[in-house]
BALORO-925953 format. One record per residue (C-alpha): x, y, z; residue number from 1. Coordinates in pm, 1 decimal, always signed. Example, Ala and Ser with C-alpha at 12.3 -4.5 7.8 and 13.67 -1.06 7.14 Angstrom:
SITE        px        py        pz  marke
SITE   +1230.0    -450.0    +780.0      1
SITE   +1367.0    -106.0    +714.0      2
***
This chain:
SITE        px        py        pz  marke
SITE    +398.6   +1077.4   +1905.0      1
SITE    +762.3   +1089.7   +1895.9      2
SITE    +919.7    +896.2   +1531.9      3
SITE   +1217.8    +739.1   +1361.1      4
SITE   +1204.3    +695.5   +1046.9      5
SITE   +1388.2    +365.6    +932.4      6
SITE   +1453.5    +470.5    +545.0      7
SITE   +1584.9    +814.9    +387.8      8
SITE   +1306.2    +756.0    +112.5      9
SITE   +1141.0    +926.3    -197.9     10
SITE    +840.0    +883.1      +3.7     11
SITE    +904.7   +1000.3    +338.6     12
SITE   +1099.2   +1308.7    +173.9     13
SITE    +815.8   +1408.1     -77.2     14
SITE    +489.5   +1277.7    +124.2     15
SITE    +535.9   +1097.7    +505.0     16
SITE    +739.0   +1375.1    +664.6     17
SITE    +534.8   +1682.1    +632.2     18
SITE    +199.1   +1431.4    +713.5     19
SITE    +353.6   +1308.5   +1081.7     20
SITE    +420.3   +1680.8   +1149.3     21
SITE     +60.9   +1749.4   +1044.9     22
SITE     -78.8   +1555.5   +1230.0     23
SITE    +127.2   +1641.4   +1528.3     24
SITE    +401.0   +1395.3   +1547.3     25
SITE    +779.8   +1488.9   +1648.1     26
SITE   +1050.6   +1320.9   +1409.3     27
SITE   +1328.5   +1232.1   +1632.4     28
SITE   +1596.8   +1039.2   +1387.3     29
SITE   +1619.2    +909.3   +1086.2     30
SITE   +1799.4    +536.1    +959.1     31
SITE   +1951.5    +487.5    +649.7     32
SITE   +2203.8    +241.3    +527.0     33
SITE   +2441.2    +512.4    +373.8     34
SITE   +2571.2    +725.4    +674.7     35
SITE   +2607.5   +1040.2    +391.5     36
SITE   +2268.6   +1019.6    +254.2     37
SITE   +2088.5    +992.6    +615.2     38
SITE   +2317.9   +1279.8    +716.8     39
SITE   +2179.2   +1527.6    +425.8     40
SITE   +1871.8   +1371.2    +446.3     41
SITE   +1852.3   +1483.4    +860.8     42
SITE   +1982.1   +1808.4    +714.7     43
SITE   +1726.4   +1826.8    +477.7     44
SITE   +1460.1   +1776.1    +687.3     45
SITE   +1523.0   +1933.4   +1008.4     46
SITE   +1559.9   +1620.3   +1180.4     47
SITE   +1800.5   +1601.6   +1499.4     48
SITE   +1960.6   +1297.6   +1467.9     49
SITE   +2091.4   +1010.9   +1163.9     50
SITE   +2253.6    +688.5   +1155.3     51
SITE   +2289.0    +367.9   +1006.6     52
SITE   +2189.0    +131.8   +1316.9     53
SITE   +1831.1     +30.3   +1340.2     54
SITE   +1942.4    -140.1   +1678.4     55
SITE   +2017.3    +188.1   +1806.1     56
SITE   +1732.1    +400.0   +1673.0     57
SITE   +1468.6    +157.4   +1859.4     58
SITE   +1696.6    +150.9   +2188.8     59
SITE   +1618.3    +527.1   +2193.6     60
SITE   +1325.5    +530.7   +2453.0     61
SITE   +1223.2    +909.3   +2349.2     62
SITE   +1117.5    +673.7   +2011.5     63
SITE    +738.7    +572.1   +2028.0     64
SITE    +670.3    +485.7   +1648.7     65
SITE    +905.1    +368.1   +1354.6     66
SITE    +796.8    +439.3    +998.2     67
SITE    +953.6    +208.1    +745.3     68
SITE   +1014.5    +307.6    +378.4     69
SITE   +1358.7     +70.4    +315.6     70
SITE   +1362.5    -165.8     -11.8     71
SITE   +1137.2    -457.9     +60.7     72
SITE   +1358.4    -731.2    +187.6     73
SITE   +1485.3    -526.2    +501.5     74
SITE   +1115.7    -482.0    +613.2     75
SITE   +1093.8    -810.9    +844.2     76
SITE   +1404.8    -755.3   +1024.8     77
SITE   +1385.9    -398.8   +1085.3     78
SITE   +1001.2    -446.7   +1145.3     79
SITE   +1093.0    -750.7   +1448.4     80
SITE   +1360.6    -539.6   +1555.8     81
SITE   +1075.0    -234.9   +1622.2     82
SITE    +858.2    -442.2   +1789.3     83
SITE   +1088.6    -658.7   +2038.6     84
SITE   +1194.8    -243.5   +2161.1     85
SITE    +830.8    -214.5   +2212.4     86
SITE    +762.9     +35.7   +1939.3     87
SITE    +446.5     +87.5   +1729.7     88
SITE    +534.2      -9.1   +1344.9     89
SITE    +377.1    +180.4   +1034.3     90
SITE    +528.8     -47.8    +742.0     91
SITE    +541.8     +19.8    +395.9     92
SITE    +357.8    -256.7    +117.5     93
SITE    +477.7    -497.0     +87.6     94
SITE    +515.9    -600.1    +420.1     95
SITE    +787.1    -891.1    +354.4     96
SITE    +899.0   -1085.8     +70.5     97
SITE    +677.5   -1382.7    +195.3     98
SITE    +372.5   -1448.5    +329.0     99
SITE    +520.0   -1636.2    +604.8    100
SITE    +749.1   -1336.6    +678.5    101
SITE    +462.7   -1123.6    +664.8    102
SITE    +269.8   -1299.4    +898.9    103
SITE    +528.3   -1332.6   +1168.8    104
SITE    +535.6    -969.6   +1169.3    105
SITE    +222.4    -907.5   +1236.2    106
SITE    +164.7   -1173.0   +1526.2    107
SITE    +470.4   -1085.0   +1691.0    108
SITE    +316.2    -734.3   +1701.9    109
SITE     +16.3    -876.3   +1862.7    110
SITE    +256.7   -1082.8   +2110.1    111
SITE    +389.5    -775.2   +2200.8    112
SITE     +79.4    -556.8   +2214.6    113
SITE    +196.2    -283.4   +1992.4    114
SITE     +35.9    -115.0   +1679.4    115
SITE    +158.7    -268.4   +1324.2    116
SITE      +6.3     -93.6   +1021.5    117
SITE     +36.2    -132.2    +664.6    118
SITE     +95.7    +199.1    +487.5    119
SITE    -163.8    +111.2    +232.4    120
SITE    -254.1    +509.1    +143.3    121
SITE    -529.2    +463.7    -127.5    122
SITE    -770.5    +326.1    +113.1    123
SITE    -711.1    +680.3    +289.9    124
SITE    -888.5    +877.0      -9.1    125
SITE   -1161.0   +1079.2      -2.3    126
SITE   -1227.2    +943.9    -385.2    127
SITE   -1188.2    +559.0    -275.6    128
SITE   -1396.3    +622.0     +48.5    129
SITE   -1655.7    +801.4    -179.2    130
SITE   -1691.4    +524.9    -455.2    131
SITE   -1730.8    +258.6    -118.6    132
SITE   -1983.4    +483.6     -20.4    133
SITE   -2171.4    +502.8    -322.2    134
SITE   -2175.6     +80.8    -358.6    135
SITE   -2243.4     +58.8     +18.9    136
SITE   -2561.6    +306.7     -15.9    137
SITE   -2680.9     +82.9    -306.9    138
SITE   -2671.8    +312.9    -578.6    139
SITE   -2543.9     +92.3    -853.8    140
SITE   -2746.2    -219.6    -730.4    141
SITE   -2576.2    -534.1    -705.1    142
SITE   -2201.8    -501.0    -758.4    143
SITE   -2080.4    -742.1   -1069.1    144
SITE   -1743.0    -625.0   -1147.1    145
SITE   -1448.5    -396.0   -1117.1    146
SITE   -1192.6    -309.7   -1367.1    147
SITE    -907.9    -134.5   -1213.1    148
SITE    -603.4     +58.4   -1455.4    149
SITE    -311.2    +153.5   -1243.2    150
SITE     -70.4    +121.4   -1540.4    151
SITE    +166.8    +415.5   -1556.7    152
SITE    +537.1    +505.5   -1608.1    153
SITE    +813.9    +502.9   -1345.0    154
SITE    +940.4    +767.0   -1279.5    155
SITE   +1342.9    +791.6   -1360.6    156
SITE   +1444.8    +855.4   -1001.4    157
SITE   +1250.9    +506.3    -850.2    158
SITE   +1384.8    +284.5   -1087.7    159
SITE   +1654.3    +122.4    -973.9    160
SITE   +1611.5    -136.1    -774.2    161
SITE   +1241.7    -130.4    -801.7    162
SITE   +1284.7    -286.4   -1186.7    163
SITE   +1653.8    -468.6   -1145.4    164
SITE   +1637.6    -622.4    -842.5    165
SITE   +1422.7    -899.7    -720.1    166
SITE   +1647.1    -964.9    -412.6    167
SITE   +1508.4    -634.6    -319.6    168
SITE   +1185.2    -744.0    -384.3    169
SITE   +1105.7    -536.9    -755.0    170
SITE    +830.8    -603.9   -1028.8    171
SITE    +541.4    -407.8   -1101.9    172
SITE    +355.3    -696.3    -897.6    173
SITE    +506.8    -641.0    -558.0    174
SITE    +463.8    -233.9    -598.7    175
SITE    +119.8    -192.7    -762.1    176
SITE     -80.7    -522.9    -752.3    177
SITE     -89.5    -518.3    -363.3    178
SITE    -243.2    -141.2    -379.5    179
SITE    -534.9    -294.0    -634.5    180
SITE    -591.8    -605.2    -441.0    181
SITE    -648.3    -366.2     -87.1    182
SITE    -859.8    -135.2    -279.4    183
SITE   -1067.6    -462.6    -398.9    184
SITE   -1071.6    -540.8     -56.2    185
SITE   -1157.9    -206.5    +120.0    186
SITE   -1433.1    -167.5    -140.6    187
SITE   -1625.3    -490.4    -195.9    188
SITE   -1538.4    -615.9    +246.5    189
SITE   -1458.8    -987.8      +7.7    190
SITE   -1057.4   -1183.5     -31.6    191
SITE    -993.1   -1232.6    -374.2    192
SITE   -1055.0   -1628.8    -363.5    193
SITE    -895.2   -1731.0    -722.1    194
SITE    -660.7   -1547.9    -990.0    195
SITE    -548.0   -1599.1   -1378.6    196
SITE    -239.7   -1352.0   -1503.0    197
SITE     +25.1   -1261.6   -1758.7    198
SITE    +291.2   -1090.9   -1679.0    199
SITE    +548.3    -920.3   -1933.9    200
SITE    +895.4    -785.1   -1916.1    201
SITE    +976.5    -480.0   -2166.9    202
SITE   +1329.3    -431.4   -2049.0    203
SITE   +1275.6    -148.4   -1892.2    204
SITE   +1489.7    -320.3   -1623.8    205
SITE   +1654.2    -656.8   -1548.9    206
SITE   +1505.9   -1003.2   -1406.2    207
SITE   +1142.9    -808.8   -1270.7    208
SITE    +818.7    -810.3   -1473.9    209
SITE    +690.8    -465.2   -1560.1    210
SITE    +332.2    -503.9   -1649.9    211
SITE     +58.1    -744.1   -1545.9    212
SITE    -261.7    -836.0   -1607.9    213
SITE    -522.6   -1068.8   -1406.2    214
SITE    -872.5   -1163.5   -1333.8    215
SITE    -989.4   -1207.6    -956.6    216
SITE   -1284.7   -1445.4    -871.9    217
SITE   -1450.6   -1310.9    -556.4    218
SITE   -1635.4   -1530.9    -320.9    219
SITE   -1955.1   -1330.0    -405.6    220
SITE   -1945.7   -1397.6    -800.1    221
SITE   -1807.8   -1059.1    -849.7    222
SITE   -1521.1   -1047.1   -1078.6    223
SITE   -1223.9    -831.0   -1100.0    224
SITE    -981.1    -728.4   -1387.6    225
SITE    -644.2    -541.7   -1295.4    226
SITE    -383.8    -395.0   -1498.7    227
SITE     -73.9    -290.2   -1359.7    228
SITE    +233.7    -142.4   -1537.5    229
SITE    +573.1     +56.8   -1519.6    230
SITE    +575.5    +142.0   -1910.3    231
SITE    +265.4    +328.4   -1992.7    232
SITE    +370.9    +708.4   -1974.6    233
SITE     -15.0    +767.6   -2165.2    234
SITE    -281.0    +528.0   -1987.7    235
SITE    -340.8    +756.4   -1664.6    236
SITE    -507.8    +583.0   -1384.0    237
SITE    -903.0    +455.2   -1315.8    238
SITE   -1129.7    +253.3   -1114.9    239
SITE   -1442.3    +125.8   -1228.7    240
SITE   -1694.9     -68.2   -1039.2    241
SITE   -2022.5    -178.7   -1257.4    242
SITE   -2357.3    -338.4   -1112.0    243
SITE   -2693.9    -409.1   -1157.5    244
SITE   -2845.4     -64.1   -1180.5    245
SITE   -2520.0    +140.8   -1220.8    246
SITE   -2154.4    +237.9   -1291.9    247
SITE   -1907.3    +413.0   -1115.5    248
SITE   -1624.8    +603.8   -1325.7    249
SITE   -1297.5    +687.2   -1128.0    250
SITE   -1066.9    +876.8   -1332.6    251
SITE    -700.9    +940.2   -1235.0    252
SITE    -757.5    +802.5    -867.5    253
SITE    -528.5    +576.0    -832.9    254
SITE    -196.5    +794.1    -673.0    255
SITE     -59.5    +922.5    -369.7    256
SITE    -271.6   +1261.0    -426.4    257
SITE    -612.9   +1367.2    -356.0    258
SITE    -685.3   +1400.9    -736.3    259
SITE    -945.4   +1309.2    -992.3    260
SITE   -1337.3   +1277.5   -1083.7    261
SITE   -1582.2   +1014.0    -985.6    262
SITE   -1879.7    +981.4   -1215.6    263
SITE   -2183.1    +812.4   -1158.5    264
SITE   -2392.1    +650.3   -1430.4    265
SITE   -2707.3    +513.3   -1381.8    266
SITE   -3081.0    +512.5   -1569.4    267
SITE   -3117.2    +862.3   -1421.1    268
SITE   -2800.9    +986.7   -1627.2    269
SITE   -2470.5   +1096.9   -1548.7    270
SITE   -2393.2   +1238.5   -1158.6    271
SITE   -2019.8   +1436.4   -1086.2    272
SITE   -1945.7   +1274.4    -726.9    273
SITE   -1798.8   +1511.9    -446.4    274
SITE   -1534.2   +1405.6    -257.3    275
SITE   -1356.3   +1527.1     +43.6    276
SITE   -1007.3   +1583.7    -110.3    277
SITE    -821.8   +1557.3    +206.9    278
SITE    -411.7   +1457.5    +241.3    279
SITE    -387.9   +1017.6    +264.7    280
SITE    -109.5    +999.5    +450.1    281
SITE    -218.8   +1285.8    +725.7    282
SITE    -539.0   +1064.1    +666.9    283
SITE    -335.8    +686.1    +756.5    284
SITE    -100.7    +905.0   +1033.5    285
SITE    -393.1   +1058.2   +1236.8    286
SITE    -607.6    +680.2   +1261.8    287
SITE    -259.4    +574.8   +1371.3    288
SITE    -221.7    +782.3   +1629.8    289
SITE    -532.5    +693.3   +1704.9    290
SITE    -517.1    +360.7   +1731.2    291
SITE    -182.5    +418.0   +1969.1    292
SITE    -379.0    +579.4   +2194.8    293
SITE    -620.2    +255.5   +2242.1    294
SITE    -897.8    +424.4   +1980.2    295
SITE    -998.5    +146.5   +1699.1    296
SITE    -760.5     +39.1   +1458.3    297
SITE    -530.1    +198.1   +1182.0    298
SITE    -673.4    +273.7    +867.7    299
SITE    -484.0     -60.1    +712.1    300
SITE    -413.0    -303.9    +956.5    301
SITE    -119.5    -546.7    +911.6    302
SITE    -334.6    -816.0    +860.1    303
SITE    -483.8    -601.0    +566.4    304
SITE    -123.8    -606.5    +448.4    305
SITE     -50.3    -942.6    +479.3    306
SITE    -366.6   -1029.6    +282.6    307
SITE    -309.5    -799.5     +39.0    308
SITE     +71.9    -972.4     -28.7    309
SITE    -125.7   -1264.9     -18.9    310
SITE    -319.6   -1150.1    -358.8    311
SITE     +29.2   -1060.6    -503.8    312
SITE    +188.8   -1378.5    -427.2    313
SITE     -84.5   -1507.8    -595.0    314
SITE    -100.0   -1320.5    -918.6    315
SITE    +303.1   -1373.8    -990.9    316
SITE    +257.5   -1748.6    -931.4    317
SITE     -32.3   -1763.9   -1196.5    318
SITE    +163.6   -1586.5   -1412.0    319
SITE    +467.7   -1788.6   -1384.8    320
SITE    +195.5   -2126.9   -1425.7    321
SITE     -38.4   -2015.6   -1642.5    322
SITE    -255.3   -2194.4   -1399.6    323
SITE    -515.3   -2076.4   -1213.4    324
SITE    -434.6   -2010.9    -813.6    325
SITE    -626.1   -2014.5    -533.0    326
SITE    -501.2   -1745.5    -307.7    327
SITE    -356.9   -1861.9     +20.4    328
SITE    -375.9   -1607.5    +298.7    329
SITE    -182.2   -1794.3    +579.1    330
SITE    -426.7   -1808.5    +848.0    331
SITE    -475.4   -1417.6    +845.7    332
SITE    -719.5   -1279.3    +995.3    333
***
């Protein structure tokens, strides 16, 4: 598969570029909206061409797939402008600033019988597939609850807009509370139904929240509690999922690397749990290939992105109310 990447990012640079050559694609060009940093960035990278015109990176017909990584706002546009070339999309999370926007994305994929996919990486883990595995097998009985810690610091070099803009689409919400609510998702099969939150600003940055907290009502009775943060340089990641005849301990799990230890606790004592520590994004590139080619789906399908927006939409208004919300997914599948 032959790609443009729409986005001289942190994360096609340090992660997305050497998993689509992995996994055998060819990147062709490369979009950015600063005609000097796309240049260095093609340099960089060993990529033929650059440019600042999405227009003319879709019009290219040697283009079969678009990866976008641009700040969260440009997503719908660039997205439509993909798929009306007749190009497969893999999209970053959030898909749009709105669930509306999100939405029409994804339907006017379907319209035009192309792949859309929601880069949603932490469902691609051998650690996240392993802990599904574990509640699917019944080894901790009935599930009851999941706590979920992805509070961490920023890095220096993705702040910027990401914590002063929320025309771009920043706050910790946008960024981290869609990755929890797909890994609620991709582990418990259930849509959050209802949420309570706080949010906080530390001044870190301007006008965006940098931590949250919330509680998730599931339509099973299970019940969720998610922490996410820009500010906590000390917490380190985890996942826990507790039931009726067992726990599951996920340590450091939560990141774009196949790192950290899954423990399982039950009457029997305390189990280290395996896991295939393959890459996540060779992992989401290869089922979209895949799913090009006519086999199955991607490993996060837009819908999957839309409904995980859908959670985050819902956890900022709650916040902002101090109200409890019922989480609208917009007719997603």
């Amino acid at each position: 598969m032959r790609w443009a990447l729409i986005g001289a990012s942190t994360i096609a640079a340090q992660y997305m570029i050497r998993a689509l050559r992995a996994e055998g694609g060819e990147i062709i060009r490369v979009v950015s909206s600063s005609s000097e940093r796309g240049a260095a960035f093609a340099v960089t990278h060993a990529i033929p061409l650059s440019g600042v015109s999405v227009e003319e990176a879709v019009a290219d017909p040697r283009v079969d797939a678009v990866y976008i990584s641009t700040t969260n706002e440009k997503h719908r546009p660039q997205a439509l402008a993909a798929i009306a070339a007749g190009k497969h999309v893999l999209c970053e999370k959030p898909l749009a600033m709105s669930l509306a926007d999100a939405v029409s994305m994804v339907r006017a994929a379907e319209e035009k019988d192309v792949v859309f996919a929601t880069n949603h990486h932490l469902r691609c883990s051998g650690s996240h597939r392993a802990v599904r595995a574990l509640i699917r097998d019944g080894r901790i009985g009935r599930v009851l609850s999941l706590r979920l810690h992805h509070a961490v610091h920023l890095p220096e070099n993705l702040q910027g807009w990401r914590i002063n803009s929320a025309v771009a689409g920043g706050g910790v919400i946008p960024d981290i509370t869609v990755h929890d609510a797909d890994v609620v998702r991709f582990l418990t099969g259930e849509d959050p139904k209802t949420v309570v939150a706080q949010m906080a600003a530390s001044g870190l940055g301007k006008g965006v929240e940098d931590s949250v907290m919330s509680v998730w009502s599931m339509p099973s009775g299970v019940m969720v509690m998610s922490h996410e943060s820009f500010t906590h340089p000390f917490a380190g990641t985890g996942l826990e999922v507790h039931g009726t005849e067992g726990s599951i301990f996920a340590k450091g799990v939560m990141t774009q690397n196949p790192v950290g230890a899954i423990e399982l606790v039950t009457a029997a004592g305390r189990e280290p749990v395996a896991y295939d520590p393959h890459d996540l994004y060779g992992e989401a590139v290869r089922r979209f290939h895949a799913a090009a080619a006519g086999h199955g789906e991607p490993a996060a399908t837009g819908w999957d992105g839309v409904k995980s927006l859908a959670v985050a939409l819902a956890v900022r208004e709650a916040a902002l109310t101090g109200a409890a919300v019922d989480v609208d997914y917009g007719g997603a599948k």
